[in-house]
DOVEX-243898 format. One line per 8 residues: number of its first residue (from 1); their letters; for each residue x, y, z of C-alpha. Coordinates in steps of 0.001 Angstrom, whole numbers, padded with zeros to 6 digits. Layout:
BEGIN
NUM	a	X/Y/Z ~ ... $
This chain:
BEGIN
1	xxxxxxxx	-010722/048006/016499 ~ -010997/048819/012677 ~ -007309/049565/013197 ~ -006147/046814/014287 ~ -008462/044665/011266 ~ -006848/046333/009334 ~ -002799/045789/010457 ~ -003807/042029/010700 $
9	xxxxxxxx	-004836/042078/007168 ~ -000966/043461/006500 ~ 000642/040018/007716 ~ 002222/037688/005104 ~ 001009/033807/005208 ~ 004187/033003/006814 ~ 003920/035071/009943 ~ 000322/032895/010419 $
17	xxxxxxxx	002034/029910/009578 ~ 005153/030666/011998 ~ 002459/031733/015041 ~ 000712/028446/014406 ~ 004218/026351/014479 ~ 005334/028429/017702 ~ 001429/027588/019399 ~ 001979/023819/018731 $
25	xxxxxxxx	005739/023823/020053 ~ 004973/025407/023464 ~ 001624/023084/023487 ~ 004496/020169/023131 ~ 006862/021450/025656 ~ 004875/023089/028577 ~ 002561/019582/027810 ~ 005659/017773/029157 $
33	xxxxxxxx	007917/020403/030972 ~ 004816/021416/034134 ~ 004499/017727/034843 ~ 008649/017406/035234 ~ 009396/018262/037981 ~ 006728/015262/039778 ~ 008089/013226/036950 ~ 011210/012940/038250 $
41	xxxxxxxx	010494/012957/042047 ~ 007285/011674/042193 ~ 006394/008146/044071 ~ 007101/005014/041430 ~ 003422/003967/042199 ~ 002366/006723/040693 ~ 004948/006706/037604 ~ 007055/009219/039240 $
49	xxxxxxxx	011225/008597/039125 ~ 011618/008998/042660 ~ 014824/011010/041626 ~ 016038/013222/044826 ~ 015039/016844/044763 ~ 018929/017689/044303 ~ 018628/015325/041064 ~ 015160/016926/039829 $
57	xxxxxxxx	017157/020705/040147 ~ 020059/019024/038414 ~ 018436/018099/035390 ~ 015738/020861/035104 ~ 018812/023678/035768 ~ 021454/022650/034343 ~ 019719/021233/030997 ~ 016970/024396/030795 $
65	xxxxxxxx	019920/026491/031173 ~ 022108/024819/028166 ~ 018310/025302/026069 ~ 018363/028971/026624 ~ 022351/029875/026210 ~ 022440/027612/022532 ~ 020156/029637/020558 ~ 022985/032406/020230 $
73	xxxxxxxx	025016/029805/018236 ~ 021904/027781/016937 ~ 020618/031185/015527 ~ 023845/031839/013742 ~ 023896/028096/012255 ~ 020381/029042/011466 ~ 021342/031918/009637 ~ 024479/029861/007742 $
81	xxxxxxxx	022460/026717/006557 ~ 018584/028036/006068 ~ 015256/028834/008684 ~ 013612/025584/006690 ~ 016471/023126/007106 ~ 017529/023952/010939 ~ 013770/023700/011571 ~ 013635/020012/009865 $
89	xxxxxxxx	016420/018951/012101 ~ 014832/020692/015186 ~ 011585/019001/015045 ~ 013870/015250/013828 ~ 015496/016025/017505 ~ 012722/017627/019878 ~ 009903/014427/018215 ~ 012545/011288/018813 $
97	xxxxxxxx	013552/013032/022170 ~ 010051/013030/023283 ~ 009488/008819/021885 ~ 012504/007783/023260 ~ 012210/009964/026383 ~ 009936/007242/028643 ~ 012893/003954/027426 ~ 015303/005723/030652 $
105	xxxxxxxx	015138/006175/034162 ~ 018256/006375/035910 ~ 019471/009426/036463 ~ 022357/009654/033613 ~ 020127/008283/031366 ~ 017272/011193/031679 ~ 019599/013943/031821 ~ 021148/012854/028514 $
113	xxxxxxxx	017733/012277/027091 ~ 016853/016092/028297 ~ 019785/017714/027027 ~ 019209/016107/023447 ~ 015680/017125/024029 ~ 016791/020866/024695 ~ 019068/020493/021775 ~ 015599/020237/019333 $
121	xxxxxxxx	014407/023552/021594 ~ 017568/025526/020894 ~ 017627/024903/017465 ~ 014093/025782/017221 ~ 013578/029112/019560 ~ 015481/031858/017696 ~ 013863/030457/013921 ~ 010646/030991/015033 $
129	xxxxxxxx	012000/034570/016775 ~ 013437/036144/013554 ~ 010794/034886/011458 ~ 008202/036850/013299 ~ 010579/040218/013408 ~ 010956/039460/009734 ~ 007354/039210/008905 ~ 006525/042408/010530 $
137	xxxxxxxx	007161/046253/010338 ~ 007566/049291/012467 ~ 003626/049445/011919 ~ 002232/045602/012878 ~ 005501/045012/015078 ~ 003461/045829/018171 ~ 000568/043906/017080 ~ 002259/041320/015457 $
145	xxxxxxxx	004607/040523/018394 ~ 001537/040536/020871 ~ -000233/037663/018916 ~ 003464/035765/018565 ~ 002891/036189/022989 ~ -000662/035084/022675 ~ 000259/031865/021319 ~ 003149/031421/023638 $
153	xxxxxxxx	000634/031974/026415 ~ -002325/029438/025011 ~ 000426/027101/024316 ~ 001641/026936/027922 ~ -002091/026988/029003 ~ -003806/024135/026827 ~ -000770/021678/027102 ~ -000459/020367/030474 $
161	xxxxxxxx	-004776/020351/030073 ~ -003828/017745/027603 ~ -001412/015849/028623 ~ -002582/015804/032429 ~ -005781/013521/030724 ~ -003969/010832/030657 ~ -000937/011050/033137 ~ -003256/008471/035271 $
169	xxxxxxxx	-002947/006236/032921 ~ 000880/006250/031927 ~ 003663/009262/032106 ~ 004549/007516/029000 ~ 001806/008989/027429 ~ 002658/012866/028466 ~ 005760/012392/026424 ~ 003657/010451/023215 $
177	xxxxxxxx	000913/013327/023008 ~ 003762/015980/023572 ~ 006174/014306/020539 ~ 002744/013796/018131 ~ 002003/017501/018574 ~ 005798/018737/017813 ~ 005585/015889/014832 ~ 001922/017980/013291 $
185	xxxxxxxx	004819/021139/012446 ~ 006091/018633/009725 ~ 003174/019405/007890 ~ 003295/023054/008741 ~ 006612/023019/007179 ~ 005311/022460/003670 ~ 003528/026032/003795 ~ 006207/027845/005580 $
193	xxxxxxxx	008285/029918/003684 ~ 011645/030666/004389 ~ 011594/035071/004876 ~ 014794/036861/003286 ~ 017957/036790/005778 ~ 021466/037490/005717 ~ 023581/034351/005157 ~ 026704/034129/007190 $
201	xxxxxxxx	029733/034507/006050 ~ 032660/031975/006380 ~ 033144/028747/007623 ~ 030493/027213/010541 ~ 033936/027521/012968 ~ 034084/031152/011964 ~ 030689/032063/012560 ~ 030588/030271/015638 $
209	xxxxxxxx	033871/032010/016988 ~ 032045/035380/016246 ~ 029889/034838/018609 ~ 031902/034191/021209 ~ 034032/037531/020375 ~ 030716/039157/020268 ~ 030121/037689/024132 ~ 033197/039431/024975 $
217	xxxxxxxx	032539/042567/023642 ~ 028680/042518/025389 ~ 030898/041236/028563 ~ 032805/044416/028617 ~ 029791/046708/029177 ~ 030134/046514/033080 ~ 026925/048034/033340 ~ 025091/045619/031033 $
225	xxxxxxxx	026635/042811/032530 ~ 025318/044161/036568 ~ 021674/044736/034667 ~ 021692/041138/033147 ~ 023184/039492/036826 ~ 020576/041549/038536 ~ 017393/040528/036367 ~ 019051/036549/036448 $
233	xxxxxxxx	017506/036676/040311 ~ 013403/037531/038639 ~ 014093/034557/036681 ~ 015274/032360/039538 ~ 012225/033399/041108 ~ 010234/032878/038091 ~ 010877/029476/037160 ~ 009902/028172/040808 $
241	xxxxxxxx	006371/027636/039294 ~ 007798/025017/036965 ~ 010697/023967/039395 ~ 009641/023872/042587 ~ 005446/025067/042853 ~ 004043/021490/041326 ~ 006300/019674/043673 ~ 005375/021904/046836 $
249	xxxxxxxx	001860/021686/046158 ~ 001841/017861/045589 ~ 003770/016919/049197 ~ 001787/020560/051199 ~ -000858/021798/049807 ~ -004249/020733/050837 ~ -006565/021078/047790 ~ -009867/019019/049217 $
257	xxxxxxxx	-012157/022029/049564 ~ -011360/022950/045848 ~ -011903/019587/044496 ~ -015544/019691/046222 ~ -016278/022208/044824 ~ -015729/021152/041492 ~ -017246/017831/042366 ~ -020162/020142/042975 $
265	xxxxxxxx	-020856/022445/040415 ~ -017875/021148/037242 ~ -017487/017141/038212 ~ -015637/016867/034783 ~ -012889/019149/036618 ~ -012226/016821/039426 ~ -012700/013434/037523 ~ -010039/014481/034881 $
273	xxxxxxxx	-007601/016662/037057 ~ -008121/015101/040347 ~ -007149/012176/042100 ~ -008900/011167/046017 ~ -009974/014379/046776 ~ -007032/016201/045753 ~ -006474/018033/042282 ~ -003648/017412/040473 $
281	xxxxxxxx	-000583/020239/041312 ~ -000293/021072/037730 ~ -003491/022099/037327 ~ -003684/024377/040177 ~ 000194/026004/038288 ~ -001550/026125/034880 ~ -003512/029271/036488 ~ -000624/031364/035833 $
289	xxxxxxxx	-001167/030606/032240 ~ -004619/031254/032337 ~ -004273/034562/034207 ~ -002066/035529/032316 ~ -003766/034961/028499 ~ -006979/036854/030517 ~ -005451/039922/032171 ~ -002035/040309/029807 $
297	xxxxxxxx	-003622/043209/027723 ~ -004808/044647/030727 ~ -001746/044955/032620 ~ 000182/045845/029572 ~ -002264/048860/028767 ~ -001325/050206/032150 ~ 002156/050452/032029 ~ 002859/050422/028372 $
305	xxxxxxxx	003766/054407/029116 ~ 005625/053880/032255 ~ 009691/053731/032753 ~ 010847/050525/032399 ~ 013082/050725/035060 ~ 010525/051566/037795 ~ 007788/049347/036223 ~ 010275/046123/036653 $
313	xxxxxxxx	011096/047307/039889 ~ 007737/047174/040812 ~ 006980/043923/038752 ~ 009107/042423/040556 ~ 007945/043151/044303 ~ 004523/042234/043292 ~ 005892/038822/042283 ~ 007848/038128/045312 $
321	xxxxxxxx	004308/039057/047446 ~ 002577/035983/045453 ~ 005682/033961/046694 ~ 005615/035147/050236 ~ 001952/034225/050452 ~ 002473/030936/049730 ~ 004275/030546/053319 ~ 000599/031259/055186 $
329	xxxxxxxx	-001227/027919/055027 ~ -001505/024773/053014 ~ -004991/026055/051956 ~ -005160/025937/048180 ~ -007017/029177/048091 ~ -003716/031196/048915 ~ -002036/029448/046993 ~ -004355/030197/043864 $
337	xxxxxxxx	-003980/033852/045156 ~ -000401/033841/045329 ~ -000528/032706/041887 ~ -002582/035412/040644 ~ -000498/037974/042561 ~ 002783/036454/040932 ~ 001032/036807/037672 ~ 000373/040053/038004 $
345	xxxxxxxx	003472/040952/038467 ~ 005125/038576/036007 ~ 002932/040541/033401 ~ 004215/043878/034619 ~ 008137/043219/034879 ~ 008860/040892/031852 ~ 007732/042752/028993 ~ 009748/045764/030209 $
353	xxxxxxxx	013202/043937/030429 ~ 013212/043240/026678 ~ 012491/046786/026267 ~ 015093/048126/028454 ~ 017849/046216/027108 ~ 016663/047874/023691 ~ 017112/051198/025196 ~ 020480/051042/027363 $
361	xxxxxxxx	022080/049254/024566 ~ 024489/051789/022437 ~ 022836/052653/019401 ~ 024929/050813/017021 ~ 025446/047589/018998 ~ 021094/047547/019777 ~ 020897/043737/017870 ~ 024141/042542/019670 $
369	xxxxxxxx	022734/043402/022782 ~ 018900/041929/022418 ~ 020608/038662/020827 ~ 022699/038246/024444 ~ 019521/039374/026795 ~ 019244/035254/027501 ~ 022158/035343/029738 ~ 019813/036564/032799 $
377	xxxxxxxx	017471/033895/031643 ~ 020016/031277/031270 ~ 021645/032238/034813 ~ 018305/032001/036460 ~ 017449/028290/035242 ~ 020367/027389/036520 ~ 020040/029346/040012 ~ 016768/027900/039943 $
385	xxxxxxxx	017923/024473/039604 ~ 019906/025071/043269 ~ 017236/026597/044822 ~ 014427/023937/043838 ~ 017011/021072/043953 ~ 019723/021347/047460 ~ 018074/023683/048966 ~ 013944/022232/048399 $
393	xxxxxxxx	016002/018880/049497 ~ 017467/020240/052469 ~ 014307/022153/053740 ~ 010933/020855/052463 ~ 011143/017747/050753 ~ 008284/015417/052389 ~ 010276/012298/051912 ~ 013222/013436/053473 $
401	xxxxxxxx	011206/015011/056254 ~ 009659/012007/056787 ~ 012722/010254/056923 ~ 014088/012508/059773 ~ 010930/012846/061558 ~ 010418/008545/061495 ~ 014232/008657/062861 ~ 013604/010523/065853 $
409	xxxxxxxx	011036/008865/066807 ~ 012471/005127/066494 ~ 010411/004400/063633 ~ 011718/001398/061584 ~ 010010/000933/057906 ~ 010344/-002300/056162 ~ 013125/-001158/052590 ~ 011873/-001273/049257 $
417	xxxxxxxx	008689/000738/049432 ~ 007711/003257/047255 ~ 007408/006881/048667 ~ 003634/006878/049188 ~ 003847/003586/050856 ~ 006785/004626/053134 ~ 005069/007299/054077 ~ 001806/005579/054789 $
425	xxxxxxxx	003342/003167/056859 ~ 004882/006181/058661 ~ 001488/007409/059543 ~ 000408/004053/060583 ~ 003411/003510/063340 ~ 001928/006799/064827 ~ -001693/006234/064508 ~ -002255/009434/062112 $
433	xxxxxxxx	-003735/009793/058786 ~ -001512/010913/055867 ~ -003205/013917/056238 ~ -002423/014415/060008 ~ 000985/013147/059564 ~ 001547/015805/056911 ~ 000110/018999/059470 ~ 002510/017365/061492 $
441	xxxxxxxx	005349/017961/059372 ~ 004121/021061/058735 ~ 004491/022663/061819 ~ 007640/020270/062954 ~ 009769/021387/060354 ~ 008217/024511/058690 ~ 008529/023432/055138 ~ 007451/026336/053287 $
449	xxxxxxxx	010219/028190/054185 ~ 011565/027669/051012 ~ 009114/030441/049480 ~ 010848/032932/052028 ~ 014386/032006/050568 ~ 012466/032232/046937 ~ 010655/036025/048159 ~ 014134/036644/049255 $
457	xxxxxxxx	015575/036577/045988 ~ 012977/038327/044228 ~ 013295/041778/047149 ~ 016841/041473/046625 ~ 016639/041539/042800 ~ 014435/044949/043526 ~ 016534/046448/045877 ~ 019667/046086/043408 $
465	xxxxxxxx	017808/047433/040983 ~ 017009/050316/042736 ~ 020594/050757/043662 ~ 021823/050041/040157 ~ 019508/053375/038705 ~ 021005/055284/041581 ~ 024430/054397/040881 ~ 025161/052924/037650 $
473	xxxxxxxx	022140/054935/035616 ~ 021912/058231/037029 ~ 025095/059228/037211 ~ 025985/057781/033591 ~ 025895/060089/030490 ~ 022697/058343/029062 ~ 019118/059423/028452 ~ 017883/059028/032233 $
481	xxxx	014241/060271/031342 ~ 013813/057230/029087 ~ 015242/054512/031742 ~ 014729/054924/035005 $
């Protein structure tokens, strides 16, 4: 412990300063981005968009994707113009984004308004990045990167607590608190100082054409480019928790015994994040977070000496297990299980593919190579966006189902009602209860078959992997010991 007193003691004001900025900017954006998804297809008597599941994986996808493929050119404008000045014009775009966010609704409209908002996160992301490497050595990397995760992680955790306060009253809101908090690293600004970098050569056009030279070049490395494809299916998977899992939860999942028990023993739990005697979906996907900032240093200590090859491969099954579970019953207890089981193996598997990529890549090309490791994670929003969008439409969305299920059975609703209201009146032409009309659905049309197509992915990310060491590793001229 004295140890690591003492390597804290080593880190310049700016690193704090930088942490700080990075702990407020996920606060903003997971504060917004885990109610999205029931933003945009949510009933309008509730504030939701009523946007079609095809829409919701649309926007989330497409414009998530664009966020995490810019910072490879935002970094290099970064490095051109100054850390201090991109990060003035980051926050100018990522605070107006979030004020003007709640003036649209049509679909057009929010997409726009979302890919200006990722604009402000793109500019922002690989700042923040390089600060932190620059702040740190070979001796307080390790530590020093850990705490940069730790306030990634509380971030992610404490924002949708926030913002899901006051969601009751007005979605308008989620988007007020989340701009107010980006708007407090203004004042952060005045203490953060800018840490020594390499300024680009040449005109903007130049540098920008670099990097698309560079892409080529990384592009070339067939097996890179089968590694990055490969992992892009664990981040498909992945970002179901943000895409799909508050959605699925909201139209499936029966969460009555939970909120009881709250009721019972916490009643500030289920007056704040409950509604009826349900709790809100995004509080039952904010335990990832939470098991995550409890049992990260746990998980890492156990395979911190392993291969990373192996350890992803195994990261990964564990992950698609917490998927799979979430097929057995709309019991919120499995669910909450499956969550934990995900997170276990979300903690195991991503640490390791940043480390990988840092030991396949050639020795003189290692920077190259870690600035291009977002392609898997920009391929996977995007895959994600099909999977939670055409094919959650096509399969499990409630209001679809409902749809189908009131057309075979010569049901005629009166136009112009919102979703919960259609589906009410539903229930009532068949005598049923929402909640009887919704087991109903269940077992008519099996909607959580989704999380098989989702479990799917994740296996078949594993297998390839394990084909890929056989293959592509093993019988290459590298260092096998220290991959596989």
């Amino acid at each position: 412990m004295s140890g690591v007193i003492s390597t804290i003691k080593k880190f310049p004001k700016t690193f704090w300063v930088a942490n700080t900025i990075e702990l407020f900017e996920r606060w903003a954006w997971y504060g917004f981005f885990m109610l999205f998804a029931n933003y945009l297809t949510g009933s309008s008597d509730v504030g939701g968009l009523e946007f079609t599941q095809t829409q919701k994986g649309m926007i989330m996808g497409i414009g998530t994707g664009i966020l995490y493929f810019l910072p490879v050119i935002t970094g290099s404008i970064a490095d051109k113009y100054g850390y201090k000045r991109v990060l003035v014009f980051a926050f100018a775009i990522y605070t107006s984004a979030f004020f003007l966010f709640p003036l649209f609704d049509t679909f057009t409209g929010v997409f726009i308004m979302y890919l200006y908002l990722a604009l402000g996160a793109a500019l922002f992301k690989p700042i923040i990045s390089a600060t932190i490497a620059k702040t740190t050595t070979d001796e307080t990397a390790s530590i020093g990167f850990g705490i940069f995760y730790l306030m990634v992680n509380l971030g992610a955790f404490f924002g949708p607590m926030i913002t899901l306060l006051f969601r009751s009253e007005s979605y308008d809101l989620v988007f007020y608190i989340s701009g107010g908090v980006i708007a407090l690293n203004f004042i952060l600004l005045l203490f953060y100082k800018e840490p020594g970098r390499k300024k680009s050569e040449g005109s903007l056009t130049e540098t920008i054409l670099d990097v698309f030279r560079n892409i080529v070049l990384v592009i070339a490395d067939l097996k890179f480019v089968v590694f990055l494809i490969i992992i892009a299916g664990f981040w498909t998977m992945y970002n179901q928790l943000f895409f799909t899992l508050p959605v699925f939860i909201t139209q499936w999942v029966d969460s009555s015994d939970m909120f009881y028990f709250f009721q019972n023993h916490w009643s500030f739990i289920s007056e704040k994040y409950g509604e009826g005697n349900q709790l809100d979906a995004e509080f039952i996907t904010n335990f990832d977070a939470m098991f995550i900032i409890i049992f990260q240093l746990v998980v890492s200590s156990v395979v911190m000496r392993k291969k990373p090859l192996g350890t992803m491969i195994t990261g990964i099954i564990i992950s698609s297990i917490g998927m799979a579970l979430t097929l057995l019953t709309q019991n919120v207890i499995y669910t909450i299980v499956a969550i934990f089981i995900f997170a276990i193996g979300e903690m195991t598997a991503s640490p390791k593919i940043t480390e990988y990529i840092g030991r396949i890549a050639p020795a003189d090309k290692k920077a190259l190579y870690m600035g291009y490791s977002f392609i898997p994670v920009f391929l996977g929003n995007v895959f994600a966006g099909f999977i939670s969008g055409n094919v959650y439409q096509s399969l499990s969305d409630k209001h679809q189902l409902t749809q189908k299920y009131a057309a075979e059975h010569g049901i005629n609703i009166t136009s112009g009602l919102s979703q919960n209201e259609y589906f009410s009146a539903v229930a009532s032409k068949m005598n049923m209860t929402d909640m009887q009309l919704t087991d109903v659905l269940w077992n008519t049309y099996n909607p959580s078959s989704i999380w098989m197509i989702i479990a799917g992915i994740g296996i078949f990310s594993a297998a390839s992997l394990m084909v890929y060491n056989r293959f592509l590793i093993k019988s290459a001229p590298v260092n096998k010991e220290s991959v596989s």
